[in-house]
SERO-4910 file (N, C-alpha, C, O; in steps of 0.05 Angstrom, whole numbers):
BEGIN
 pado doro    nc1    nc2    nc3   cac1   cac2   cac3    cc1    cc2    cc3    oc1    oc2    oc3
  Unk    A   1334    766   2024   1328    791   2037   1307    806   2020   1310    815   1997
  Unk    A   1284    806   2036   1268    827   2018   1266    860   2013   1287    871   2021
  Unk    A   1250    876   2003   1260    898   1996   1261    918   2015   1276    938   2013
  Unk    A   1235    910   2046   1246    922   2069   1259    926   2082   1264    948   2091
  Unk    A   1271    906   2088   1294    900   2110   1316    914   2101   1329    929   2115
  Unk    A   1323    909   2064   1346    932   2053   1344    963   2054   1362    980   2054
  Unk    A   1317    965   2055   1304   1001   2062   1313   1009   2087   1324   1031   2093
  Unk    A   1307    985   2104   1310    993   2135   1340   1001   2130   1344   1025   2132
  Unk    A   1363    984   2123   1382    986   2141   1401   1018   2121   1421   1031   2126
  Unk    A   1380   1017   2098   1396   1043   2090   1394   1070   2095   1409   1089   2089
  Unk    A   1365   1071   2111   1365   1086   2137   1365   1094   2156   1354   1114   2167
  Unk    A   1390   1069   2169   1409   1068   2187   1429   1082   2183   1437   1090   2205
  Unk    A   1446   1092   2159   1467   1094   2152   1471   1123   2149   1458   1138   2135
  Unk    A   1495   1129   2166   1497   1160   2160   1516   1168   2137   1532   1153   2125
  Unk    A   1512   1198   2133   1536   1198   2118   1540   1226   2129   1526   1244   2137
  Unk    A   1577   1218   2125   1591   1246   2136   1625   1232   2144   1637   1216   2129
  Unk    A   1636   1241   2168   1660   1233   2161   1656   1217   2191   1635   1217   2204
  Unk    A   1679   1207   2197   1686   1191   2222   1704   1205   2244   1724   1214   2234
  Unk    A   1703   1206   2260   1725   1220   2276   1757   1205   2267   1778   1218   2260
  Unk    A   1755   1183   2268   1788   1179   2261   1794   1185   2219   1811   1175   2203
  Unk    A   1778   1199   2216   1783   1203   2191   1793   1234   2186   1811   1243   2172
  Unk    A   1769   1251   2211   1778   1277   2203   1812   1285   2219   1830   1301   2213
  Unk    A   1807   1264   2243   1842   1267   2253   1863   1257   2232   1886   1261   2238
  Unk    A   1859   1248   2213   1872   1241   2196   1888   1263   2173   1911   1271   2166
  Unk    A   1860   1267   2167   1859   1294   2150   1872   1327   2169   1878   1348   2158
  Unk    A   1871   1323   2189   1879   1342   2198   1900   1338   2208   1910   1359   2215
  Unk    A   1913   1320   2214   1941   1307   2216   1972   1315   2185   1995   1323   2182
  Unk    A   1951   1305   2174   1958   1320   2136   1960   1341   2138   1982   1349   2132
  Unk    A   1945   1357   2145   1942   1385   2141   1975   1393   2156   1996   1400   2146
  Unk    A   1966   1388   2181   1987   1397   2197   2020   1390   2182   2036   1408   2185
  Unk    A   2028   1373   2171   2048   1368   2175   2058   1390   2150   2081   1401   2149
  Unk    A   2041   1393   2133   2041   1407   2106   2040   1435   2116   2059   1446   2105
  Unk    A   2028   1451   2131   2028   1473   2140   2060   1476   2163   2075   1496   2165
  Unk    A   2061   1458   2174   2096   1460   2183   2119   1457   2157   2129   1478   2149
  Unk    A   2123   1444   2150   2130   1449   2123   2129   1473   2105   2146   1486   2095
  Unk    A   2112   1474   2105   2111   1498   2082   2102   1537   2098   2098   1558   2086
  Unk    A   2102   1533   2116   2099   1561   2133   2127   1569   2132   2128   1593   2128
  Unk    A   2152   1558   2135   2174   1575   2131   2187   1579   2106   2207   1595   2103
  Unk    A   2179   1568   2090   2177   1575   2061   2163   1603   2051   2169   1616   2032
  Unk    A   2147   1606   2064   2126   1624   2055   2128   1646   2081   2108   1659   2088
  Unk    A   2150   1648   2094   2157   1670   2104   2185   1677   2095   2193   1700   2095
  Unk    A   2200   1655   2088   2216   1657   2081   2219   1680   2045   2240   1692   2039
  Unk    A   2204   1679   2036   2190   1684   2010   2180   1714   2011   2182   1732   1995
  Unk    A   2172   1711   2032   2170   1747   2048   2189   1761   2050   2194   1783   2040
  Unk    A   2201   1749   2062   2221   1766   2064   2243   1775   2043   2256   1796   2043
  Unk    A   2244   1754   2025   2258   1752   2003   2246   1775   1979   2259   1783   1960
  Unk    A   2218   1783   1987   2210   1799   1964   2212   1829   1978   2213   1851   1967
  Unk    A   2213   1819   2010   2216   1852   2012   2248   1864   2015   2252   1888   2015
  Unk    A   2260   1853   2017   2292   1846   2007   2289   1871   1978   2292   1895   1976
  Unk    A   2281   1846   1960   2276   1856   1936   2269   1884   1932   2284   1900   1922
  Unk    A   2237   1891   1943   2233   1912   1940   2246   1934   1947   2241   1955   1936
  Unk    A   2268   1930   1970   2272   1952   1987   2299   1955   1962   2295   1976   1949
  Unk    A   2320   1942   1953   2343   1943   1935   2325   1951   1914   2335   1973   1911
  Unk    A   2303   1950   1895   2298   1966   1878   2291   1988   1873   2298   2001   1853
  Unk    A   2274   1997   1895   2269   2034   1894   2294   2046   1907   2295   2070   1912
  Unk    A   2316   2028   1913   2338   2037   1925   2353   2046   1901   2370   2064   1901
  Unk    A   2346   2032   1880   2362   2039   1855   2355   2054   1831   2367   2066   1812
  Unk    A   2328   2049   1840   2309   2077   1825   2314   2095   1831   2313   2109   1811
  Unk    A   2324   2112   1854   2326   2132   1873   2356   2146   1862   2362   2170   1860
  Unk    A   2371   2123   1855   2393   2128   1852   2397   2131   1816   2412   2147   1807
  Unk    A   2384   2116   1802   2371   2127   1771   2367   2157   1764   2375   2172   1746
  Unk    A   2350   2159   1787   2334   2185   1780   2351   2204   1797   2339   2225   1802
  Unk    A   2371   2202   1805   2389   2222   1816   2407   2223   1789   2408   2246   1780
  Unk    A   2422   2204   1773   2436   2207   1754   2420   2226   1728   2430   2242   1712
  Unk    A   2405   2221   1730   2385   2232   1704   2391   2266   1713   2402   2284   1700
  Unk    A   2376   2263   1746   2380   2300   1748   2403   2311   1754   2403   2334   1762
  Unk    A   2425   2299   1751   2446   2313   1756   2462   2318   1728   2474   2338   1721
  Unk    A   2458   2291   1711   2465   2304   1682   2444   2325   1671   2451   2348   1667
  Unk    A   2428   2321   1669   2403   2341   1659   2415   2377   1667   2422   2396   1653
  Unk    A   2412   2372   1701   2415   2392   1707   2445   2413   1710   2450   2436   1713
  Unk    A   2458   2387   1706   2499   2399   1709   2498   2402   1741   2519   2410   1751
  Unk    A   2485   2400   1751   2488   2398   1777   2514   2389   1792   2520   2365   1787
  Unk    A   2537   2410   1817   2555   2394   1825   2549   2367   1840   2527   2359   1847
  Unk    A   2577   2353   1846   2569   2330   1856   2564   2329   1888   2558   2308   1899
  Unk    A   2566   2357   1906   2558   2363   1924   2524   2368   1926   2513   2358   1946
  Unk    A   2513   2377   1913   2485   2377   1917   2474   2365   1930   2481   2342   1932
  Unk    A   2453   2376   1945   2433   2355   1960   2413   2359   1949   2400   2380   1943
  Unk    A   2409   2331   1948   2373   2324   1929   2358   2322   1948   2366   2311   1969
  Unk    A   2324   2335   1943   2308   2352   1962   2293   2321   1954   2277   2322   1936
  Unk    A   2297   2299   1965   2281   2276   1958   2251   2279   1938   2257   2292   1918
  Unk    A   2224   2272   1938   2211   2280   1928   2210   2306   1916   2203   2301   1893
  Unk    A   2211   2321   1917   2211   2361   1913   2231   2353   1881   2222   2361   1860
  Unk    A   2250   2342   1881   2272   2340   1854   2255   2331   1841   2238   2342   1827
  Unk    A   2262   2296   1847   2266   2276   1826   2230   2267   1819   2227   2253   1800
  Unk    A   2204   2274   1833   2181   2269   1830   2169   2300   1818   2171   2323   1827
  Unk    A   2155   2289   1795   2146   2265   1769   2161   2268   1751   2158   2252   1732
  Unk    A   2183   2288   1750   2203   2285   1728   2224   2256   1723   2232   2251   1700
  Unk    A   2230   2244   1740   2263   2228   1742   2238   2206   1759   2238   2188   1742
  Unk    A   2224   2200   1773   2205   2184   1781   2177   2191   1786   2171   2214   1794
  Unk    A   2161   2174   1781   2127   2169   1781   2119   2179   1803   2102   2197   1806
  Unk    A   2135   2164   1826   2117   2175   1850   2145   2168   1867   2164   2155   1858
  Unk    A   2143   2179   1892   2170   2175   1921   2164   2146   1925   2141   2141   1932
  Unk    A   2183   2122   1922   2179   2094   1936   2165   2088   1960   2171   2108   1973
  Unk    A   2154   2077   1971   2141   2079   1997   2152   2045   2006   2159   2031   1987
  Unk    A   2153   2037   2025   2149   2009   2040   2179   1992   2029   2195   1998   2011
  Unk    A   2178   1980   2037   2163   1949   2042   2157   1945   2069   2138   1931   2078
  Unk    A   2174   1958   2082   2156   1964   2112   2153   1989   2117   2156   2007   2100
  Unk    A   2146   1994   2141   2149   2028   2146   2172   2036   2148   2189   2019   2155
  Unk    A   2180   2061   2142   2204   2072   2141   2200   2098   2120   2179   2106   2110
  Unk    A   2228   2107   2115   2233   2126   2082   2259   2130   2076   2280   2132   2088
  Unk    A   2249   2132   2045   2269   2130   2034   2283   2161   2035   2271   2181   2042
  Unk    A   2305   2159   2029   2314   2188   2028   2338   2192   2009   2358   2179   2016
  Unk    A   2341   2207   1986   2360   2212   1963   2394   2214   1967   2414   2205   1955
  Unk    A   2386   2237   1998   2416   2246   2002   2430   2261   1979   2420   2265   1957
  Unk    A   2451   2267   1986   2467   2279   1964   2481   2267   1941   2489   2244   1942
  Unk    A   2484   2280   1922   2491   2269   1898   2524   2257   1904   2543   2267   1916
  Unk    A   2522   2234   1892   2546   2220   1898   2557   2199   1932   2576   2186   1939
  Unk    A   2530   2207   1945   2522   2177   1960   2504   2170   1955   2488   2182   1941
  Unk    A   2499   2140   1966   2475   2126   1961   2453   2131   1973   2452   2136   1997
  Unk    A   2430   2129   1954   2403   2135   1979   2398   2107   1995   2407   2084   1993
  Unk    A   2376   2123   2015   2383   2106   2033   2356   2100   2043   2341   2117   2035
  Unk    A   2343   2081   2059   2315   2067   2066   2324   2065   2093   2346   2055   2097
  Unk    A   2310   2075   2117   2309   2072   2136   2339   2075   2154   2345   2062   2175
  Unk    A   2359   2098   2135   2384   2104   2146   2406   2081   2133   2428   2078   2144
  Unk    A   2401   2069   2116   2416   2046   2110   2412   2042   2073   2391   2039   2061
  Unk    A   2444   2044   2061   2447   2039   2033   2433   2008   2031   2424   1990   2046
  Unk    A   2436   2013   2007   2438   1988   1994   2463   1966   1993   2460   1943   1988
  Unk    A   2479   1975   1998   2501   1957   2008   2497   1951   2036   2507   1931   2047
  Unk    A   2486   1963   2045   2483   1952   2077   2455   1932   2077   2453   1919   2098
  Unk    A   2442   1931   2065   2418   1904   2063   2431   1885   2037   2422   1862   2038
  Unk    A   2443   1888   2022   2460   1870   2010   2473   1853   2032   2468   1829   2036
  Unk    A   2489   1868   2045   2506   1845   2063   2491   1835   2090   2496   1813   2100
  Unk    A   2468   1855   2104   2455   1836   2119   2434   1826   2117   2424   1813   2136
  Unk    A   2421   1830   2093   2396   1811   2083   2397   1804   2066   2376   1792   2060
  Unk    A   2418   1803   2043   2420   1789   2012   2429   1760   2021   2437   1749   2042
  Unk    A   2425   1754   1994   2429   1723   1977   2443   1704   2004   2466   1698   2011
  Unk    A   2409   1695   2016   2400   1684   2025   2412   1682   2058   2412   1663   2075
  Unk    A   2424   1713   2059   2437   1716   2082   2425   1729   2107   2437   1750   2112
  Unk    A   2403   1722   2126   2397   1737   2139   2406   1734   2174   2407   1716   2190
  Unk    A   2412   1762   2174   2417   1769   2207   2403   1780   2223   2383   1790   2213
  Unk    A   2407   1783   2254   2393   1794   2269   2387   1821   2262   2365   1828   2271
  Unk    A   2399   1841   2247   2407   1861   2249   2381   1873   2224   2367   1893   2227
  Unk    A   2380   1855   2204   2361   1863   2178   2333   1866   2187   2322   1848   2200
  Unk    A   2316   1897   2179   2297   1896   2187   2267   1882   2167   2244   1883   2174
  Unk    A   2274   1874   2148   2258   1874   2130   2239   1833   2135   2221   1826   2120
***
């Protein structure tokens, strides 16, 4: 074979992918994205779980702080933000979805969207979720 005929045919030759290659590759994709999409909502929810029980407990921190500080009875109602912000907390919790938090009175629990922290403990904690959990 001389050196044309090898010229010719290497300018025959495409490059790029093949159709039964990119169905392939996108075949992969797919099965990996089923797989791993409820993981990664699952993971969501798990952190907003999280978030919502920790400013739940900040809330309730910074109520203990102002009620020793202040001798305050255990009847008091804490004026949510107006008390415990910037003294007893940085700033009022906001999210993990919409909603608010609210302090309530000294000696119940605050509460996120009308609901303690014992009540998303038992319908959205450790790894328990119901119809009922909004997070």
């Amino acid at each position: 074979m001389d050196g044309r005929a090898y010229a010719m045919r290497r300018i025959g030759t495409r490059l790029g992918f093949t159709l039964v290659e990119m169905l392939i590759v996108l075949a992969i994709a797919g099965v990996v994205v089923r797989f791993a999409a409820p993981t990664l909502l699952q993971a969501r929810s798990r952190w907003r779980y999280e978030k919502c029980i920790t400013n739940l407990k900040l809330i309730e921190l910074a109520k203990v702080k102002l009620v020793k500080q202040k001798k305050y009875p255990k009847t008091r109602v804490i004026h949510d933000a107006k008390d415990l912000v910037p003294t007893y907390l940085k700033s009022w919790p906001t999210g993990p979805i919409d909603g608010e938090y609210s302090a309530e009175t000294v000696g119940t629990g605050a509460t996120f969207r009308g609901h303690t922290s014992g009540w998303y403990v038992k319908h959205c904690g450790n790894d328990h979720y119901d119809g009922d959990c909004p997070l």
